[in-house]
Structures are given as C-alpha cells and as structure tokens.
SELO-736994 format. One record per residue (C-alpha): residue number from 1; x, y, z. Coordinates in steps of 0.05 Angstrom, whole numbers, plus 32768, in hexadecimal, padded with zeros to 4 digits. Layout:
N
[NUM [X Y Z]]
...
This chain:
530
[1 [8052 7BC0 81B8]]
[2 [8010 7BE6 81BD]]
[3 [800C 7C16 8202]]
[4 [7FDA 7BF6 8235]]
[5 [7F94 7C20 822D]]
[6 [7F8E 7C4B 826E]]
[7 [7F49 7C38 829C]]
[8 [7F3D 7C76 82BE]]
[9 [7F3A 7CB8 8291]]
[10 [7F6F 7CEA 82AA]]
[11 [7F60 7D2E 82C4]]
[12 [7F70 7D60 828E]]
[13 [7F69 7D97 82B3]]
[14 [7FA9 7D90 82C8]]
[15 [7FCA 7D97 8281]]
[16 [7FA7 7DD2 827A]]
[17 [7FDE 7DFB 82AC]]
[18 [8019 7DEB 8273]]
[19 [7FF0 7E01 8238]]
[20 [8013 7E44 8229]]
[21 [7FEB 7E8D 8214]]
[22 [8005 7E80 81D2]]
[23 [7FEC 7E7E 818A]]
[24 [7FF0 7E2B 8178]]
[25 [7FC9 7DE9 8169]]
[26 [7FA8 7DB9 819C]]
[27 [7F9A 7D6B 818D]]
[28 [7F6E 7D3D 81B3]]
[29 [7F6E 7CF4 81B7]]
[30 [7F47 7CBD 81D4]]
[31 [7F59 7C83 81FF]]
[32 [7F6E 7C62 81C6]]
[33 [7FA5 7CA1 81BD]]
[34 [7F80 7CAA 8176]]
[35 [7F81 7CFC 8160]]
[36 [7F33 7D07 8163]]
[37 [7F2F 7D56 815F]]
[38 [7F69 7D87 8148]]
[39 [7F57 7DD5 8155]]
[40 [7F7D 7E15 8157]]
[41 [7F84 7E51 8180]]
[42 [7F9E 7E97 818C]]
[43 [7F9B 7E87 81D2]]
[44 [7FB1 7E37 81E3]]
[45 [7FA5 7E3C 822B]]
[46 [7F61 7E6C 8220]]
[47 [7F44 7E3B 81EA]]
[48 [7F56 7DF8 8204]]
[49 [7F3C 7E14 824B]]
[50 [7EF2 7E26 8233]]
[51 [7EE3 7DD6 8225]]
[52 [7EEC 7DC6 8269]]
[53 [7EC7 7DFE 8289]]
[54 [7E87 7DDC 82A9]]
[55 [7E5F 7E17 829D]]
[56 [7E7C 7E13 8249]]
[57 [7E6C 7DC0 8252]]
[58 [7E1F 7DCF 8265]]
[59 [7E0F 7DF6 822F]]
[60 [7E39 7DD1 81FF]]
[61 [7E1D 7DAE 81BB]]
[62 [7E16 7D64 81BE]]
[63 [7E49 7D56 818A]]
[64 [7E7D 7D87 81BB]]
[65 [7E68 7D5E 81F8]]
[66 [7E75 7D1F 81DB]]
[67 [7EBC 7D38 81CB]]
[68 [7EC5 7D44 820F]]
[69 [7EB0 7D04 8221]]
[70 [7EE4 7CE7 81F7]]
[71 [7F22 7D0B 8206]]
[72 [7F52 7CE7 8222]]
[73 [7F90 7D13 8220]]
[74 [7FA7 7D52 8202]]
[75 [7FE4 7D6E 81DD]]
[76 [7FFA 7DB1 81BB]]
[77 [8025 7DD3 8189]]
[78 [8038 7E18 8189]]
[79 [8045 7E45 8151]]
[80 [8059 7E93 8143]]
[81 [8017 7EAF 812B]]
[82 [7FCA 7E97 8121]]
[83 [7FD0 7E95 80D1]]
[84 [8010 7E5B 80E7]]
[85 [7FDF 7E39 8113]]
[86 [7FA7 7E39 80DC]]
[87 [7FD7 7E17 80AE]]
[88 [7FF1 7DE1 80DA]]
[89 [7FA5 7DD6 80F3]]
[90 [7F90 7DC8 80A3]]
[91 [7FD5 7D93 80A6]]
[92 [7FC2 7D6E 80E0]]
[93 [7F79 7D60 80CD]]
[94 [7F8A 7D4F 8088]]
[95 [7FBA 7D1E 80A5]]
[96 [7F97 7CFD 80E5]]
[97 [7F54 7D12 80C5]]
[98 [7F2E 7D19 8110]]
[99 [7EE0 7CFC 8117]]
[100 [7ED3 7D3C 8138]]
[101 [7EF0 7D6D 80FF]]
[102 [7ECB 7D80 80C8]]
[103 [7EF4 7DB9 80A9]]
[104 [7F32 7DA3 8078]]
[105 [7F13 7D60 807C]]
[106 [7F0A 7D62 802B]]
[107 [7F3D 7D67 7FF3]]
[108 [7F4F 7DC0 7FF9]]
[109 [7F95 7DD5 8001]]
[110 [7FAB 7E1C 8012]]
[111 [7FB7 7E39 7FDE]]
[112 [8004 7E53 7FC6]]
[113 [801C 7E7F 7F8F]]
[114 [8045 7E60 7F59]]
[115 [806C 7E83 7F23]]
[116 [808D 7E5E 7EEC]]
[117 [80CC 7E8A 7ED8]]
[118 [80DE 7E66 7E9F]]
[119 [80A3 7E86 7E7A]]
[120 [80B2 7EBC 7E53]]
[121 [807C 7EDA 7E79]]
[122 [8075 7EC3 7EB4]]
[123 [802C 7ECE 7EDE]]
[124 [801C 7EC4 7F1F]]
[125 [7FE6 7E85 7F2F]]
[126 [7FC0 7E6E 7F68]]
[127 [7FD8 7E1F 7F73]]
[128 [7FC9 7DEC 7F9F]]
[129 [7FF9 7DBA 7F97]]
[130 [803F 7DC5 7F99]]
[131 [8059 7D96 7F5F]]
[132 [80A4 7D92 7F44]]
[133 [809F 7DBC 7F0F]]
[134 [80D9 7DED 7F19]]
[135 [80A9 7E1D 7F2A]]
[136 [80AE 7E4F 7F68]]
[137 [807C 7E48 7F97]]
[138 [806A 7E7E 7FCD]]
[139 [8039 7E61 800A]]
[140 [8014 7E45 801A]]
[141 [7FDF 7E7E 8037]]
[142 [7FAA 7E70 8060]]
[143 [7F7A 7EAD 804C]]
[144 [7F6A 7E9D 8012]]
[145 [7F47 7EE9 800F]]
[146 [7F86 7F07 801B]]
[147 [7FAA 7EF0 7FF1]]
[148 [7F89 7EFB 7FB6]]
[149 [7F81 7F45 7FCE]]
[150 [7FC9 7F3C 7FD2]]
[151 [7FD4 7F30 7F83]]
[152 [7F9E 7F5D 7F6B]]
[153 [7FD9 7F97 7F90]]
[154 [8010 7F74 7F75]]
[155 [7FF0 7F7A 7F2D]]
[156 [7FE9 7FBF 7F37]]
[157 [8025 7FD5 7F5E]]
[158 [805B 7FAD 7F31]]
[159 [8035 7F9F 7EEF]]
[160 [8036 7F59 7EF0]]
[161 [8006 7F26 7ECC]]
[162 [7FE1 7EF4 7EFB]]
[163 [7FB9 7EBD 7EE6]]
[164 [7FA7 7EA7 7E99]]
[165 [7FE5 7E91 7E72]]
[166 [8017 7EA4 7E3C]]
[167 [8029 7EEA 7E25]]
[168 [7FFD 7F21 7E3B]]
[169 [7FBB 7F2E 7E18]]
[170 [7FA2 7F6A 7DFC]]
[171 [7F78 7F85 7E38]]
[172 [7FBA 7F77 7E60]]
[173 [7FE5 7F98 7E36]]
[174 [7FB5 7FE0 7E40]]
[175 [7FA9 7FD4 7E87]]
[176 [7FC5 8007 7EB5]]
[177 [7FE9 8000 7EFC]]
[178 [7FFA 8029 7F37]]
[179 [8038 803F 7F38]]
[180 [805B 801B 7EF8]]
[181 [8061 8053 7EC5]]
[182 [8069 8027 7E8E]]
[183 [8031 7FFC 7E70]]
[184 [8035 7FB1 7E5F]]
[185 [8031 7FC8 7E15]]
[186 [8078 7FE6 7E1D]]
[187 [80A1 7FB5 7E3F]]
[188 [80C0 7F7A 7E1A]]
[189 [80CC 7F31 7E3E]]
[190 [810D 7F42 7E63]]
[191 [80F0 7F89 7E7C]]
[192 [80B2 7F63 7E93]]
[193 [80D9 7F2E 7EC0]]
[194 [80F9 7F69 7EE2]]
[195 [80B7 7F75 7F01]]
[196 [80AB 7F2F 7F11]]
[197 [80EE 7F28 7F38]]
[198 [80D4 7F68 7F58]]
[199 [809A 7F41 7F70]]
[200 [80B5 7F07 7F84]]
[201 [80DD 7F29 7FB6]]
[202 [8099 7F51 7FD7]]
[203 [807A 7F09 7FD9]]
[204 [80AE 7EEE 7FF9]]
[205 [80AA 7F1A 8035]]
[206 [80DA 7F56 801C]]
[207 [80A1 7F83 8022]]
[208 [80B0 7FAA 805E]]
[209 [80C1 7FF5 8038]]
[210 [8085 7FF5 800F]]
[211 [805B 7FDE 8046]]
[212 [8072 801D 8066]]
[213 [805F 8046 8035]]
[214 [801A 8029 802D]]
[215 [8017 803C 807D]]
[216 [802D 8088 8073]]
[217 [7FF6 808A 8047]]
[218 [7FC2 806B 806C]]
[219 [7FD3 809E 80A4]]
[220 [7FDB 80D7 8074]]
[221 [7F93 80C7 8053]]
[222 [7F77 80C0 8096]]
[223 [7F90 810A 80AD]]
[224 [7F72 8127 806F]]
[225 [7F2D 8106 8084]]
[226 [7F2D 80D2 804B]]
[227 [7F16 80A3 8079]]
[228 [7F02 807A 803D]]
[229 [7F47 807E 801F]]
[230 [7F61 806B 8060]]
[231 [7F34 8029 8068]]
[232 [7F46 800C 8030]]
[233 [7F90 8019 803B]]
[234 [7F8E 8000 8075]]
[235 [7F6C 7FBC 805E]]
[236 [7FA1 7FB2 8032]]
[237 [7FCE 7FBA 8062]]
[238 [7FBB 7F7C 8088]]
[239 [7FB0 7F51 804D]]
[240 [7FFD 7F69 8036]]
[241 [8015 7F5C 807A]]
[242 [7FEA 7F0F 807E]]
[243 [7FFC 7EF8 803F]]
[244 [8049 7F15 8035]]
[245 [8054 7F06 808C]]
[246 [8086 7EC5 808A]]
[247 [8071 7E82 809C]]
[248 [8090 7E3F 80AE]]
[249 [808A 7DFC 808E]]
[250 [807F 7DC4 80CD]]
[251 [80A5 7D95 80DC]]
[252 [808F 7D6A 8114]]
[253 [80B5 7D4B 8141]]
[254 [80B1 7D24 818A]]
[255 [80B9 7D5B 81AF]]
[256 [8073 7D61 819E]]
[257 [805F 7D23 81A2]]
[258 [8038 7D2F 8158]]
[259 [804F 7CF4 812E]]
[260 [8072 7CF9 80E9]]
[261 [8053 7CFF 80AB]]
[262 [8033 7CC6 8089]]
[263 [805E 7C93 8066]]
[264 [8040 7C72 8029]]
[265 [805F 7C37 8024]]
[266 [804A 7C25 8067]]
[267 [8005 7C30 8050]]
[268 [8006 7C0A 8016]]
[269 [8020 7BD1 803B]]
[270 [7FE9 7BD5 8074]]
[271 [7FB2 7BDE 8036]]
[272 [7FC8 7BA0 8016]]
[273 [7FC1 7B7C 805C]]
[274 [7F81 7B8C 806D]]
[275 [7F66 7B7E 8020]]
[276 [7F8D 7B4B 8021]]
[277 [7FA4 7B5C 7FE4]]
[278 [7FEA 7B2D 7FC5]]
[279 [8012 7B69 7FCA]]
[280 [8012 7BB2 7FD7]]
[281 [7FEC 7BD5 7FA5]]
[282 [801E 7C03 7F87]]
[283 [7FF7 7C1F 7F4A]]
[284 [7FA8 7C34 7F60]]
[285 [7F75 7C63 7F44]]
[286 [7F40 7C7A 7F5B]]
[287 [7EF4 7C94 7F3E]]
[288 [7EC0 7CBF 7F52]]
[289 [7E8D 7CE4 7F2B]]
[290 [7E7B 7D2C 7F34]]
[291 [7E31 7D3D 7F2B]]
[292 [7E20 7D78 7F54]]
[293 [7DE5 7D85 7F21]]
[294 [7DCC 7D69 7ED5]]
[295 [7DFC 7D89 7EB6]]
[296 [7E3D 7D74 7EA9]]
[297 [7E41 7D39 7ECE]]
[298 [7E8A 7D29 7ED3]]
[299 [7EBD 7CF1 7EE9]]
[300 [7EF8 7CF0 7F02]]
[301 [7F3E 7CB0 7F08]]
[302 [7F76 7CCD 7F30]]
[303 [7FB4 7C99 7F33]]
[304 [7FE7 7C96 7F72]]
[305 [8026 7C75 7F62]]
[306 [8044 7C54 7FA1]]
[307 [8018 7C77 7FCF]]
[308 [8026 7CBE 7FB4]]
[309 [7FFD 7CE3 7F7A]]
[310 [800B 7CD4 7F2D]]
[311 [7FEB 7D1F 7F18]]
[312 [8004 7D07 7ED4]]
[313 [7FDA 7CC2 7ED0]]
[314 [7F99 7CF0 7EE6]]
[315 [7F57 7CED 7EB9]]
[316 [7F1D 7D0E 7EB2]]
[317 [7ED5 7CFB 7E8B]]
[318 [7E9A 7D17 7E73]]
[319 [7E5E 7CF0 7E77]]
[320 [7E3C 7CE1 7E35]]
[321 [7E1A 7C9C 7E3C]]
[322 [7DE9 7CB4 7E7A]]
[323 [7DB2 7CE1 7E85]]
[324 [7D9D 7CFC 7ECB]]
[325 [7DC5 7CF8 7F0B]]
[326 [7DD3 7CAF 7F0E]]
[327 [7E0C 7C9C 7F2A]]
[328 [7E14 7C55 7F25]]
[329 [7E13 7C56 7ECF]]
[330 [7E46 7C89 7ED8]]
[331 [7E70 7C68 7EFD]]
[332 [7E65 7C2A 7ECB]]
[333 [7E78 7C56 7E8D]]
[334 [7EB7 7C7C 7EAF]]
[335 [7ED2 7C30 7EC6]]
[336 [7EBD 7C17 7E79]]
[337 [7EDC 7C4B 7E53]]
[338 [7F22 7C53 7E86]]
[339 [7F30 7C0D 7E79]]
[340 [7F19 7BF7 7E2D]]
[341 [7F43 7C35 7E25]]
[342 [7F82 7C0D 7E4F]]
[343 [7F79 7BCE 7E2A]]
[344 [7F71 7BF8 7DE9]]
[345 [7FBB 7C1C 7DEF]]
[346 [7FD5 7BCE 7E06]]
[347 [7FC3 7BB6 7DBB]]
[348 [7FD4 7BF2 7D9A]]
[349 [8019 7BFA 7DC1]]
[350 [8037 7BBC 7D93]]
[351 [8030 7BD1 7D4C]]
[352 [802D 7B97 7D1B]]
[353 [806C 7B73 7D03]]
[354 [809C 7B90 7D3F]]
[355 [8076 7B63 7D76]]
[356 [8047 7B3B 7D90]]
[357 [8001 7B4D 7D75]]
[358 [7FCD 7B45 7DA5]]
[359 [7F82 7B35 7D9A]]
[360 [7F60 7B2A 7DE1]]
[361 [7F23 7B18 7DC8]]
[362 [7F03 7AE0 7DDD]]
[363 [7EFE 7AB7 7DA1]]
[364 [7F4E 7ABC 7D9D]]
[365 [7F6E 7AC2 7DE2]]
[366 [7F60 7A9F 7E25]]
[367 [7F93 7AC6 7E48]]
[368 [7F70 7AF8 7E70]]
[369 [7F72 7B44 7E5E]]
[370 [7F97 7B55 7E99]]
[371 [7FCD 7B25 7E9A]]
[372 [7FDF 7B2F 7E55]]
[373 [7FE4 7B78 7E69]]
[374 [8011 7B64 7E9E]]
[375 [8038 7B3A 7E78]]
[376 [8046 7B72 7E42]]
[377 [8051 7BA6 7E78]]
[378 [8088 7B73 7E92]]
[379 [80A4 7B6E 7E58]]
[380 [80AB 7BAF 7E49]]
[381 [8080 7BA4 7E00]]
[382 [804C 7BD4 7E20]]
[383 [8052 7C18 7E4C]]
[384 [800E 7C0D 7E61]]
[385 [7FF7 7BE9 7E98]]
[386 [7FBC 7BD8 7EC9]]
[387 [7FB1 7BF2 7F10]]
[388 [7FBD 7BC1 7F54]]
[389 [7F81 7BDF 7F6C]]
[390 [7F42 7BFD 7F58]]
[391 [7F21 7C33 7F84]]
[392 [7ED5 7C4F 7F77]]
[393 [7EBE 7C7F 7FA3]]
[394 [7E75 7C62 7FB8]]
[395 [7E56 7C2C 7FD7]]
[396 [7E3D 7BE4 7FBA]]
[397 [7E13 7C08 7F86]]
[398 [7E57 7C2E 7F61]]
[399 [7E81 7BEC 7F71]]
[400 [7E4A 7BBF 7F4D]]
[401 [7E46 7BE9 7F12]]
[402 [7E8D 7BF2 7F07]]
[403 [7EA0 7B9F 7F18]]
[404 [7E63 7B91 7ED6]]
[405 [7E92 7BBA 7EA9]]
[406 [7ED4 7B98 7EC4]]
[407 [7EB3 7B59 7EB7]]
[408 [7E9A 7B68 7E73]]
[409 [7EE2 7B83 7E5F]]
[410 [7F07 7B3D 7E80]]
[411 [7F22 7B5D 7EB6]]
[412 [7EF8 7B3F 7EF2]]
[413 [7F3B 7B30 7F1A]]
[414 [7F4A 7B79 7F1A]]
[415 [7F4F 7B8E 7F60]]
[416 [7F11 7BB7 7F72]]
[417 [7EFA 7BDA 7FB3]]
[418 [7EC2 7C12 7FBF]]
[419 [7EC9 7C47 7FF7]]
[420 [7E8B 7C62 8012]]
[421 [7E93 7CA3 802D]]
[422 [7E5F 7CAF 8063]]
[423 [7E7F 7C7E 8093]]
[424 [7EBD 7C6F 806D]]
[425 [7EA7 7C21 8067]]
[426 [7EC8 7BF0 8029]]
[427 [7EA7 7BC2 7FFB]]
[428 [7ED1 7B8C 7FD4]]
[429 [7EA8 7B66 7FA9]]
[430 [7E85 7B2C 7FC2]]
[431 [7E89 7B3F 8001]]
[432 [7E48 7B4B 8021]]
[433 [7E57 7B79 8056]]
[434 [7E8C 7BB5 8054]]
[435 [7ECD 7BB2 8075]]
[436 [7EE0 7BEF 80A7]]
[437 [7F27 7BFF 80BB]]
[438 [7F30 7C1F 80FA]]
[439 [7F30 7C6D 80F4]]
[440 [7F80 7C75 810A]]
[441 [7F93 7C41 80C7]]
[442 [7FC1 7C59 8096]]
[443 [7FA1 7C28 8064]]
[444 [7F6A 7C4F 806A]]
[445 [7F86 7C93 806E]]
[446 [7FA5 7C7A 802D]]
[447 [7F61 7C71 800A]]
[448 [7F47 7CB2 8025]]
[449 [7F82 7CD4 8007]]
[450 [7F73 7CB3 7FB9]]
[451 [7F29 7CC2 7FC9]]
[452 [7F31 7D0B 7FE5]]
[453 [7F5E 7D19 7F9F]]
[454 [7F29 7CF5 7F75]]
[455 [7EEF 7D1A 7F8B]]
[456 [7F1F 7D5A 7F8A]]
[457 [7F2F 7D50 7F4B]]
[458 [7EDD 7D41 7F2D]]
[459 [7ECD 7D7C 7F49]]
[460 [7EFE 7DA8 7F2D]]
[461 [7EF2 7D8B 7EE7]]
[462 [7E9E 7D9C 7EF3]]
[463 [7EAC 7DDD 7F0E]]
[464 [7ED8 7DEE 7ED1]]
[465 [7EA4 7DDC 7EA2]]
[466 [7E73 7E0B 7EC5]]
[467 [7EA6 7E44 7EBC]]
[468 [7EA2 7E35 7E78]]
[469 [7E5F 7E2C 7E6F]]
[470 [7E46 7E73 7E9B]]
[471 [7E82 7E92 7E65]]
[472 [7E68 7E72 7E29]]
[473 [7E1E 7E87 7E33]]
[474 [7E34 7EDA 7E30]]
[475 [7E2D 7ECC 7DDF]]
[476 [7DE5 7EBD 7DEC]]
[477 [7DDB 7F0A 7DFE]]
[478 [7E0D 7F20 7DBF]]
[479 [7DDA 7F38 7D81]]
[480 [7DDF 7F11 7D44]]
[481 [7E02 7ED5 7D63]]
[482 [7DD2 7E8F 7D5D]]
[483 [7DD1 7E5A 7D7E]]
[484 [7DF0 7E37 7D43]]
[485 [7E26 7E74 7D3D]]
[486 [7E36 7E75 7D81]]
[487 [7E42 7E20 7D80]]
[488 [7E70 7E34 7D40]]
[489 [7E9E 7E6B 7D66]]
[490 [7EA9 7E34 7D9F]]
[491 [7EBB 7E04 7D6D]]
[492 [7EE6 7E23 7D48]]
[493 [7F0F 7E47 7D81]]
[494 [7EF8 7E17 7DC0]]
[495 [7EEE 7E54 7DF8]]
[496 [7ECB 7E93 7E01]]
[497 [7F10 7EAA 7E2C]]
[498 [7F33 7E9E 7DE3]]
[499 [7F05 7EC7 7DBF]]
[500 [7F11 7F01 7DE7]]
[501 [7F5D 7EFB 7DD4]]
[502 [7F46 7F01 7D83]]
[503 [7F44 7F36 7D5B]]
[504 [7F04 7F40 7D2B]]
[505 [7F29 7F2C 7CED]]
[506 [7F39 7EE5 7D16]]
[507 [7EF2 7EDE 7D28]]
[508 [7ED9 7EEE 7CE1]]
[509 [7EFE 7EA7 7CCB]]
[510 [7EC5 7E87 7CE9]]
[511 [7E90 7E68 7CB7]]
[512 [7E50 7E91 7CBB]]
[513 [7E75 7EBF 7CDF]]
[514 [7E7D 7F0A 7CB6]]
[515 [7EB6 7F46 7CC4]]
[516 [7E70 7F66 7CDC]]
[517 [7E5A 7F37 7D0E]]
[518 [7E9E 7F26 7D24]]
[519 [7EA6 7F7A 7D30]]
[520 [7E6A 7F70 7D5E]]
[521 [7E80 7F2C 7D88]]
[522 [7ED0 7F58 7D97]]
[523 [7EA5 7F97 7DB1]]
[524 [7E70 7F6C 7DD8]]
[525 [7EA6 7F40 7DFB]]
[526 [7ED1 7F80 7E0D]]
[527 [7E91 7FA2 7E2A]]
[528 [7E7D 7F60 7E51]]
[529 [7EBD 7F4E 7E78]]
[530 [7ECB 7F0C 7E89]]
C-alpha cells in the first residue's frame, strides 16, 4: 500500500539541525518521495544549508529554484572522507538517475586497476568493469588524475609493466626506473612477479614507509631551496596518499532509509507489463550507432541476459553500406546484418545428414524464421537463438528503419521498441504516440541501463578507431613510405603499435618493402614515440 501524498510541504529547515559537519551524500525527493537530486559534501550541514538561505534562493539559477520548489524532504549518508562521498554520489545517480543531475548520468565508471597474475607477465590496466575473470582488482578511484600519476611512480619505483600486453617489448626491456637496480632486460618471469607482488601490496594501502620517505625528502629538498624539487614531491604525495588511502564498498541499508540495489528480475517483470509483452523478456539487445563525425561511423548490439550484461554476446560494426551521417540507414544495415547473420548460424548449425536441414525460404517453408529458430533452440539442434526484445536507441525514424529490415528477413513478430533519449519516451510499432513510464520505474531504469552500455560501448569502438587512425597516419611523414606501401605494412601486420615491436629484418618481409626502407620505418618509429 502506497503512503498517502502529504498536502502541505514540510519545513526543512528543521532537518537541517541533525545534518552533521561531516563529509557525506544528501538526496532529495519530491512529494511523490521520488530521489530528484543526489549531491555531495565536505561539509553536510554547510552544503545542504546554502539552498535554503533566502539571500542564496534570490540569486539562484532557475533550474536551482525550481529544485527548491520541488523538495519535499531530505535525507543523508555519511562517509569517512570526500573521495568516499564522490564515489557513493556517482552510485546513487547511476541508480535513481535524478532529473536534476547531470553528472554520472551517462555510461562512465570509476575507473579500478586490474592485474591478471596468471600471466606470465602480469601489467597493470585501467578497467571499468569488474568482470569474473580471476583477476585482482584494486578500486575503484575517483581521481581519475591521480591515479594514473599513481602508476606512472609505481612503474618507476618497482619496475613494473602497465598497460599493452604480453611479455615486455623492447623499449621496455631498456627503460630505466628509480630505485630498481636491475633492468627489465635482466630479470626472468619469476624475478619479475616479485616486483609485482611488491606492488600489489603499495596499492593496496601498505604504503605508509615509503610514503615517509617520499616526505623526508620533500622536506629535505625544500631546506636546500629546491623549491622545485619540493613541489613536485609534494604533489605526488597527495596523489599517493588519494589513490593508495582505503575506501569502503556501500552497502545500504534502512538505517538510511536509501533503498537496496536494483533487482533485475523485478524489472524485467514490470517491463513486460507495461509492453505488455507475453512474458518477461529474458534475452534483449540493444543498438545505437556512433557517429560523432564522417569518419568511422560505427554501431554497436550489447545483450543483457536476465537483466544483467552478456559482455560475451556484445558486437560491434563498421558501417560500409552508408555515406554521410545518416542515422536511420545505419541503423537499417546494423539490424540487417545482426540478424541475416542469426538466421545464417541457425542453418548452418545442422550440418547435412545428422539433422534437420532447414531452407527458410519462402518458396519452401511457411513456418516463420523465428519460430523455427525457436523451435531448434528448444530442441537443442541449434545454440543460437533470437532476442525477446529488440532495443534501438532513437525515435520513430531508427525504429522504422530497423522494423523494414525485420520485415524483409521474416521476422516482423520480433519484439521491437525504440528509446528516445531526450525525454526518455518509447515507440512500439504501430503505435502512434510514445509510451512514457514514470521516472521512479525500474522497467525503465532497465532500458536506460541496456541503452547507457550500448552507447558506451559505440563509442568506445569509434574512439578506438581514431587511436588507430591518428597512429597509422605517422607513416605519412616516414620518407620513402607511399600511400600504397604504407596500406601494405598495415596489411600485412594490422597496427602501427605492432610495427614498433619488429625488428627491420621482420619488416623487410613485406612486399615492396626493402632491408633499406624497412632500416628507415624501425629508426623513424623509435624517434616518433607513440
């Protein structure tokens, strides 16, 4: 039974005596007790006090004053230090995702360390996503800056490899450190993981003696006047102390009065209500198409499997059928090519003589694609199967386009739904106007979830493919290589990051390419780093 909605807006002022001077997370809600604004302070009582200052309310922006206007009541959460509070702020918003917030609205995550040990050499990466890898994770951090300060030291100080893959390259193997006498080029596998346990240990907070030292020698550069010295020491310092300082995973609870996390199957049950759908729609996936500029225009279909991510059913395209930014073909040739490509692995999953062959074709079959997929899947003749529901991220425009290519592939009974952004409105085929849920819905926290990944997930893809591309165009400056030279090197050994790992007697494999030329490419590369 829903609590009766209060007619006269409390006083808040009131609450404002328990907040405590302590570091923490505030929430607002309306009368409808839905979170509308989630913010952080040093200060709880200092913070949450300047809103309701009259002189603050005056002066305030319209969007700020129409918060006010809204709140109905108030609640906090206090934590141990402001990086704590900055964490559990990014949770929250993901989670209730507030009409007033804008920032970790979108798809980020803090980022965390992960080291794989069973490598035989094991680096140190920047992740996002804590997957079950049997991995070891350190984080997540919320200064991004820090940290990465952080591992730049620890490459120095223990001789450790961070980023790239594999054993260590040949500008690893030369590179010098601080304090490690010996070079990479001297240690074998087991010596090496020695240094990595060493490491592990300073990242997981057992840093306190060489913090110390660091301090001695901030304060011993400063009384010798190196005041330069001593600066950047003492930067360090605090970007040591941030990133190796413990923090807490959160738990919430009702002392709070902060619900628990989101359960998916709940979700799924209160998305196939209100598409009132036959049941819940355990399999979904989801497109969007990434086309910050003309080039590379990409596309992305992320899957979630009972409500939770399927990283391993993800795809990502390439557009090759349109020109320009146009976003409803693309959409038409991601959905085409996903799911000729399904119905494709269904025929070929039953070789000849040990099954059923299957011909879909008109001419031969009048059982529908997706029902003889179904059927297979059932009977466990095929591993492949069709989603319950099909998610585009756009308006009627992407959802037209992509319900033509269903159709023309026999699957016009697939399940089909497009999620515009902008004010989060739902168009099912058919249907002239757009269904809203209300803001609070976990059916449509669910969708925001698949979508958030999706376009997470495009964009990752383009931006990779401009990493390549700014790499790939250093040849244009290297003498003797062509255009037609330069298209053979990437051929034949995919990356420019590759070729720098080659020796010239490697490179000189390549057709056209001469022990010469190739001389010149290894001594341009190592003078251009990358």
């Amino acid at each position: 039974m829903t609590s009766p909605v209060p007619k006269d807006k409390p006083d808040l002022r009131k609450k404002l005596h328990d907040l405590p001077h302590q570091p923490g997370v505030y929430l607002m809600r309306d009368r409808l007790n839905r979170v509308i604004y989630v913010g952080k302070a040093r200060d709880l009582r200092k913070r949450v006090s300047q809103y309701f200052m009259e002189s603050k309310k005056r002066t305030a922006d319209p969007k700020t004053r129409a918060l006010l206007d809204t709140v109905w009541n108030l609640e906090w959460h206090t934590v141990r230090s402001e990086p704590e509070a900055l964490l559990l702020e990014g949770k929250l918003i993901k989670e209730f995702r507030p009409k007033y917030n804008i920032a970790f609205r979108d798809d980020k995550r803090f980022l965390m360390v992960k080291v794989d040990l069973a490598e035989e050499w094991p680096r140190f990466r920047l992740a996002r996503f804590k997957r079950e890898d049997n991995a070891r994770y350190f984080g997540p951090y919320a200064d991004a800056g820090a940290l990465r300060h952080t591992l730049h030291f620890m490459r120095k100080r223990f001789g450790i490899l961070t980023f790239g893959r594999g054993a260590p390259t040949e500008r690893e193997l030369k590179s010098s450190t601080f304090q490690v006498l010996i070079k990479m080029s001297g240690l074998n596998p087991e010596g090496y993981r020695q240094r990595v346990e060493e490491a592990c240990e300073f990242l997981s907070g057992q840093a306190k003696e060489l913090l110390a030292e660091l301090d001695t020698e901030m304060r011993k550069a400063a009384e010798k006047l190196d005041f330069e010295r001593a600066a950047e020491l003492r930067n360090m310092l605090e970007d040591l102390r941030s990133t190796t300082a413990p923090t807490r995973r959160f738990t919430r609870t009702a002392r709070f009065s902060l619900p628990t996390t989101v359960v998916p199957e709940d979700d799924l049950r209160a998305l196939a209500d209100a598409l009132q759908l036959h049941a819940p729609p355990r399999v979904m996936e989801c497109f969007d198409i990434a086309n910050i500029s003309t080039t590379h225009i990409v596309a992305s279909m992320v899957c979630f499997r009972d409500g939770v991510a399927d990283v391993s059913s993800y795809r990502r395209y390439r557009i090759k059928t349109v020109a320009g930014q146009n976003d409803f073909a693309s959409m038409a040739e991601v959905v085409r090519r996903r799911y000729s490509r399904v119905l494709l692995e269904a025929r070929e999953a039953i070789a000849p003589g040990e099954g059923e062959r299957v011909d879909w074709s008109p001419e031969f079959s009048q059982e529908p694609p997706a029902e003889a997929v179904g059927r297979l899947n059932r009977t466990g003749l095929s591993p492949v199967r069709l989603p319950d529901l099909v998610i585009v991220d756009g308006g009627k425009g992407q959802l037209s386009s992509a319900c033509k290519e269903l159709q023309r592939l026999g699957l016009n009974e697939l399940p089909i739904i497009g999620l515009a952004k902008e004010f989060e409105e739902i168009y099912r085929p058919g249907r002239p106007l757009p269904l809203v849920l209300p803001h609070d819905s976990g059916a449509l926290r669910l969708l925001q979830r698949i979508r958030d990944e999706a376009h997470r997930f495009a964009n990752g893809y383009h931006q990779l493919l401009m990493k390549r591309r700014i790499a790939e165009s250093l040849l244009d400056d290297c003498p003797g290589v062509s255009p037609a030279r330069k298209a053979a090197l990437l051929v034949e050994f995919g990356s420019v990051a590759r070729l720098r790992r080659l020796s010239a007697q490697e490179i000189a494999t390549t057709p056209g390419i001469g022990p010469k030329l190739a001389q010149q490419i290894v001594d341009f590369l190592r003078q251009r780093p990358g």
